[in-house]
N, C-alpha and C positions, 0 to 999 in steps of 0.2 A: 524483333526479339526484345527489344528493351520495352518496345510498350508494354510487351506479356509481362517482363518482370516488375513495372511500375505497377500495373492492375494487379499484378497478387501480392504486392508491398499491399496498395491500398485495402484489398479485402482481409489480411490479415492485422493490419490496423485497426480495423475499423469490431470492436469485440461482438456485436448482434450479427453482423454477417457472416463472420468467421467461425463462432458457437453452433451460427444457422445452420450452416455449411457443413462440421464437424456430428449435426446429429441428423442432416438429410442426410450424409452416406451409411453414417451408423443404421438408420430406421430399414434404410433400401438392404445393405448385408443382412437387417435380421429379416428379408423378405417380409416386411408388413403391409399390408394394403393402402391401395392409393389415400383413402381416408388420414388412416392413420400415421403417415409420411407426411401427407400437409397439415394436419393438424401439430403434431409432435414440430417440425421445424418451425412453424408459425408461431409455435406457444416458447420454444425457446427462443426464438429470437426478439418476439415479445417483450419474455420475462429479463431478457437481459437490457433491452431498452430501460426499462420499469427501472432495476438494478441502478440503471448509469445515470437515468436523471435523480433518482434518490442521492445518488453520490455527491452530482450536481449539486443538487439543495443544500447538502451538509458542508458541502466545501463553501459556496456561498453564504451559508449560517456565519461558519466559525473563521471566515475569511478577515472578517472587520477587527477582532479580537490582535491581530498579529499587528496592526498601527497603535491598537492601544497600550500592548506591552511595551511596544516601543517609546511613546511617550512617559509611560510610566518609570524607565530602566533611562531616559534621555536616548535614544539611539536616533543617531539621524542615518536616515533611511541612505545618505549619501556615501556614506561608510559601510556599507554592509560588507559589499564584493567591493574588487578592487580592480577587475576587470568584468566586461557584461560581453561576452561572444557568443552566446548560445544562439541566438538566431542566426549567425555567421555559420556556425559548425550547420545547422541545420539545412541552410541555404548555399552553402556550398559541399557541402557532404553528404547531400540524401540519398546518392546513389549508392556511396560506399556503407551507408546503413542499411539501405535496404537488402542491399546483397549478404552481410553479412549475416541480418536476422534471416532470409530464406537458408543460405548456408547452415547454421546454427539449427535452424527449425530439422530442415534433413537428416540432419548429425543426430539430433536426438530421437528421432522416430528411428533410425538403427540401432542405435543403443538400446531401444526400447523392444526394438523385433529381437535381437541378438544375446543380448545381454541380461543377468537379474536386476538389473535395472527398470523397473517398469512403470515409468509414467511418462505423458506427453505432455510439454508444459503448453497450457492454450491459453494464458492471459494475454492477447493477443496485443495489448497496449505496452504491454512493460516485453515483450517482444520486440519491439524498435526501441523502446529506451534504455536498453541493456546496451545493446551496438551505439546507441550514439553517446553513450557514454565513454565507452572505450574508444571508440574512433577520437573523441575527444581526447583522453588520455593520448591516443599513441599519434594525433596532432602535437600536442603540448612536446612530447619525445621525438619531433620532428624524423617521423617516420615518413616513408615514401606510401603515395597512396595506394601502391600493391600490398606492401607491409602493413599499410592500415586495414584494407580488407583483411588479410590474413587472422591479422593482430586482432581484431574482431572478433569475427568470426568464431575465433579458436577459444577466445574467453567467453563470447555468448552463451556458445555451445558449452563448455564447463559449468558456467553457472545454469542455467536451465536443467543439466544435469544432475549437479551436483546437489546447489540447496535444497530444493522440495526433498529431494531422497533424504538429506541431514533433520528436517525438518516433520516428515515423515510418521514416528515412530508418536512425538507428541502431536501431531493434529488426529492419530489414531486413537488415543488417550482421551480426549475429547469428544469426539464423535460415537467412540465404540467400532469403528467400522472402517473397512480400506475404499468406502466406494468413491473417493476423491482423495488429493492432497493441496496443498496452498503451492500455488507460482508467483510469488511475489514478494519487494522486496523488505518483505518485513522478518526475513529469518535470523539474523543477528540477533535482535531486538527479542526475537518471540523465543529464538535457543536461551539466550540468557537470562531470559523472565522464567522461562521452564525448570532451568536449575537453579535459580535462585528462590522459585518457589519450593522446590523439593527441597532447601536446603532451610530456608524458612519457615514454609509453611506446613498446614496438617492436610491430609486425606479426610478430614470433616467436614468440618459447614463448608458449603460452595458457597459463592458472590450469591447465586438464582435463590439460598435458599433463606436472605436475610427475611426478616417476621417483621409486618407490620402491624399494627394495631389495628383493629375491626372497622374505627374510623376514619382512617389511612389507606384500605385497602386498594384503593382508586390508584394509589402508589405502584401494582402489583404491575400495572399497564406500565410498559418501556415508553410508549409515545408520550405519556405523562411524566414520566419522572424527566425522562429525558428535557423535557419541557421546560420545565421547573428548573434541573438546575442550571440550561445552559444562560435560564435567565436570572439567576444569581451570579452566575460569572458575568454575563454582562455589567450587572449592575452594580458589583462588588469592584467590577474592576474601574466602572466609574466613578464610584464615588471617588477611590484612590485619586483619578489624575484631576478629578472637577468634574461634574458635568458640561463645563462648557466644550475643555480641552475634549473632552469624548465626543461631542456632537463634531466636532471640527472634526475628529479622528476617525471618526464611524462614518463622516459624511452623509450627517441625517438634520432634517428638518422638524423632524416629529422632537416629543420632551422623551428624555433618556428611557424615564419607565415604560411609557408606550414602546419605543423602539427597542429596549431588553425585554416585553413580555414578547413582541414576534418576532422576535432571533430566535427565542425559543420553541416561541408554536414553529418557525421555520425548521427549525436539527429536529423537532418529533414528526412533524411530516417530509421532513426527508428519510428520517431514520425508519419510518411506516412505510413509506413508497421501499427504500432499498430492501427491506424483508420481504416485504412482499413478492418482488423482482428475484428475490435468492430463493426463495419458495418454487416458484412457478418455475424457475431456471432447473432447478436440482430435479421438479421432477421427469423432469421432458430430457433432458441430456446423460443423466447417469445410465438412465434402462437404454438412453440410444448408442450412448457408447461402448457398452456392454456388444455392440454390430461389431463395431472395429475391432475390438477385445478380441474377441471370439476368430475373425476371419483373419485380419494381420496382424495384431500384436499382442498375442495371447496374455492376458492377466495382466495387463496396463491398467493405469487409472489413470483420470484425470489429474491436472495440477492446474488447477481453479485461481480466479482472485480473492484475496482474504477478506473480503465480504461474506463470504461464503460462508463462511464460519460465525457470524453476527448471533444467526439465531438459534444456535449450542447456547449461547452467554452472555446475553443482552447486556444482562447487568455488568459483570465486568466488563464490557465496552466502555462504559461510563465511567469507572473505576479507574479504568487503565489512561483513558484522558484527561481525567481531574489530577488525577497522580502526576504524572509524567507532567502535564503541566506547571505543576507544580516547584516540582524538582527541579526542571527542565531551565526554569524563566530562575532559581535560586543558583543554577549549573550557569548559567549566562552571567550573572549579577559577579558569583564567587572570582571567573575567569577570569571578568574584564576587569574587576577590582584589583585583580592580580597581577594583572598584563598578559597574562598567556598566551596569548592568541595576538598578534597582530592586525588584527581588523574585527569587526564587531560581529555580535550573529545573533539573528532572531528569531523570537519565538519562531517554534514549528508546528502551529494548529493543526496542519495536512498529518505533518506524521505523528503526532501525539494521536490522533484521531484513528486514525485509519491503521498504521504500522505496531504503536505499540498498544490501540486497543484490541487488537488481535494477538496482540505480545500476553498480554490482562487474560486473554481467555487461554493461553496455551499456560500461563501461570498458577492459573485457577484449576485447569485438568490435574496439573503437576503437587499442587499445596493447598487448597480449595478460597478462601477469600481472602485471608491472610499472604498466601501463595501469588496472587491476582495483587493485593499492595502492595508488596516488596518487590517482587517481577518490572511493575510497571515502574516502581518511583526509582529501581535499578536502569531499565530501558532508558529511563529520562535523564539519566545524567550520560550513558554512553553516549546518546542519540546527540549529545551538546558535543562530548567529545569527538564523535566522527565527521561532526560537521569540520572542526576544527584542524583535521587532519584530512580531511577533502578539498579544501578552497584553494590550499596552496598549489597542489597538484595540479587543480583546474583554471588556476589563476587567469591564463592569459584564455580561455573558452569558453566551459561552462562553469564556474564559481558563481554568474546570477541563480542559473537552475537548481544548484547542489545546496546553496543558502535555502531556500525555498523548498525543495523538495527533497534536501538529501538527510544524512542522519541515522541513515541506513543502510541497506544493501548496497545501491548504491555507494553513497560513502564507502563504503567499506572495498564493493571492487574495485574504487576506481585506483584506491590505495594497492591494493595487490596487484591490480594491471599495472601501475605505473614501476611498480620493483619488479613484471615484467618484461615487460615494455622497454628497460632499461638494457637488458642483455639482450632483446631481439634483434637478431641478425640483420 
C-alpha cells in the first residue's frame, strides 16, 4: 500500500506526467482514436517539458541578480533566516505530505463533481508545496502527526479550492474565456494588482499596445525586449556595487558586459522556450479535458500554472518585474532602516518574476498599463511585507524556503494556518 501511495505522490509531482495522464484519460472519455490519444498525450506532455525547462532558464537568468542586491543593500546572506529546517521537514515528513496533497486532490475533485465550484487544481508541483507548508506550520504548533495530516490536508484542500475560484473572475478578464483558470500561488498578489489597477488605472492603452518607432520595431519581439532589458539590470546593478564586487557576486570569469549581454540572451530564450511550452500545452489539454468535463465533472476547468497566462501579456510580464523589483528591493532598504523586521529579507527575483508578473497581467486586464504599474509596484511592497510576517511563523522549519520563495500565497497561508493551527484540537 504505501508503495502505491509513494508512486502516485511521485507522478502527481512530477507536472509532464501528471498533465500527460490528466489528457490520456480526457482523449480516451472523448472516444478518439488510437492516433489521436498518442499524439494528444505525447504533445502535452512534450509541451509541458518545453514549459519547465523555459522556467528553468529564467530562474537560472535572474537567479545571480538576488547576491547582487544583497551586496548592494550590505545583506549578509548569514542573517537572512534565523533557522534553515526545510530539508528536515522534508526528510522527515514526506509521508505526511504526501498524504495530505492526495487527500486534498480527492476533496477537490468532489467539490468539483458536487458542487458550483468547478475547477481541478493540476499544477501538480505546488500540489506538495501547499501540504508541506502547512505540515510545517502545524510542526512549528507542535501538533501530533495525526493532527498534522489532518491539519494539512484540511488547508490544502481549502486553498486549491478556494483561491483559483477568488481568482477566477480576473484571469477571465484577460483571457476572454473560461477554458482554464490559474492554480498558483500568485493570487494575493495578482487580487491586489487587480483592484489596484481598477482603482488606478484606465480600460485604454494595454502594456501589448505601447508604439514603437518604425526603427524600433525589432522591440515588438518579447524575446528581444526581454533581452535588452534583463541586460540593463544586470549591468545597472553592477555598475552600483563595482564591477569587481559583481564578478565575485555573479560568480563569473567572463568582463561584466559580456556576462550582462547572456543573462539576457538567457531570460529571452527562456522566456521563448516557456511560450512556446504554454502554446503547445494549451493546445493538447483544454480540448482533452473538455473528456473529463463532459463524462465526470460536468463544466470544470482547469486551474493551470501561471505561466499560462504569459502569452495574453508579454509585455506586462516585464512590467510587473521591473516594477515590483523595484519597490520590492526600496520595501527591504525602507524596513530594515527602520528595524521592522527582526532579521533581514531578500530580494525575490523567483516571485517578482514569475508571482507578480502574472500579478502585471491580471492588473493590465483590470486598468490597462497604467493598471499593470501600480498593480505590480503595489504587489511588490505586500510581497516584502508577507515575507516579514512568514519567517517568524516558520522560524524553527521552513523560514530558508519562505525567504526564497515565499512573498506570497504561501506567506500568506502559512499565516492563516498558523492562527489555525493554534485552536486545532
Amino acid at each position: 500500500m504505501q508503495s502505491v501511495m509513494d508512486f502516485l505522490i511521485e507522478v502527481i509531482r512530477e507536472p509532464a506526467i501528471f498533465l500527460g495522464l490528466i489528457a490520456l484519460i480526457g482523449l480516451l472519455l472523448l472516444k478518439k482514436d488510437f492516433s489521436s490519444v498518442v499524439s494528444g498525450t505525447a504533445k502535452t506532455i512534450i509541451g509541458v517539458v518545453i514549459l519547465t525547462q523555459g522556467t528553468n532558464i529564467l530562474t537560472s537568468s535572474i537567479a545571480p541578480l538576488t547576491e547582487g542586491f544583497n551586496l548592494m543593500y550590505d545583506i549578509q546572506e548569514s542573517e537572512v533566516a534565523p533557522a534553515l529546517g526545510s530539508d528536515t521537514i522534508l526528510s522527515e515528513y514526506g509521508t505526511e505530505i504526501g498524504i495530505a496533497m492526495l487527500i486534498a486532490f480527492v476533496v477537490n475533485l468532489i467539490v468539483a463533481r458536487f458542487t458550483p465550484i468547478k475547477h481541478v487544481f493540476l499544477t501538480g508541483h505546488m500540489l506538495f508545496w501547499f501540504p508541506f507548508i502547512f505540515v510545517a506550520v502545524g510542526v512549528e504548533n507542535a501538533l501530533s502527526n495525526t493532527q498534522i495530516i489532518l491539519f494539512a490536508s484540511i488547508m490544502t484542500a481549502i486553498y486549491i479550492i478556494v483561491a483559483p475560484a477568488i481568482l477566477r473572475p480576473f484571469v477571465r478578464k484577460v483571457t476572454g474565456s473560461d477554458d482554464f483558470i490559474i492554480g498558483h500561488p500568485t493570487t494575493i498578489l495578482s487580487l491586489i494588482s487587480g483592484w489596484v489597477g481598477k482603482l488606478f488605472g484606465t480600460n485604454g492603452r494595454s502594456s501589448e499596445d505601447i508604439k514603437f518607432p518604425k526603427s524600433t520595431e525589432f522591440l515588438r519581439e518579447i524575446s528581444i525586449t526581454s533581452s535588452i532589458t534583463m541586460f540593463f539590470v544586470y549591468f545597472i546593478v553592477s555598475l552600483i556595487i563595482g564591477f569587481d564586487s559583481a564578478a565575485a557576486a555573479f560568480e563569473t570569469d567572463q568582463s561584466i558586459f559580456i556576462f550582462s549581454i547572456m543573462q539576457g540572451i538567457l531570460f529571452g530564450a527562456g522566456l521563448t522556450i516557456l511560450l512556446l511550452g504554454v502554446r503547445m500545452m494549451l493546445a493538447e489539454i483544454i480540448p482533452a479535458f473538455q473528456g473529463i468535463s463532459q463524462k465526470w465533472i460536468p463544466n470544470a476547468v482547469p486551474a493551470l500554472d501561471a505561466p499560462i497566462l504569459f502569452p495574453f501579456a508579454p509585455n506586462a510580464v516585464l512590467i510587473g518585474f521591473i516594477v515590483s523589483m523595484i519597490t520590492s528591493v526600496a520595501t527591504i532598504f525602507i524596513t530594515g532602516s527602520l528595524g521592522i523586521f527582526s532579521f533581514v529579507i531578500v530580494p525575490l527575483t523567483i516571485t517578482c518574476f514569475f508571482e507578480i508578473g502574472t500579478a502585471a497581467i491580471i492588473g493590465n486586464g483590470t486598468g490597462g498599463l497604467k493598471g499593470a504599474i501600480a498593480g505590480s509596484a503595489t504587489a511588490g511592497v505586500v510581497m516584502i511585507l508577507l515575507v516579514g510576517i512568514s519567517v517568524p511563523i516558520l522560524s524553527g522549519t521552513a523560514s530558508d524556503w519562505i525567504v526564497i520563495f515565499g512573498g506570497n500565497d504561501f506567506s500568506l497561508w502559512s499565516f492563516i494556518g498558523d492562527g489555525i493551527a493554534k485552536i486545532f484540537p
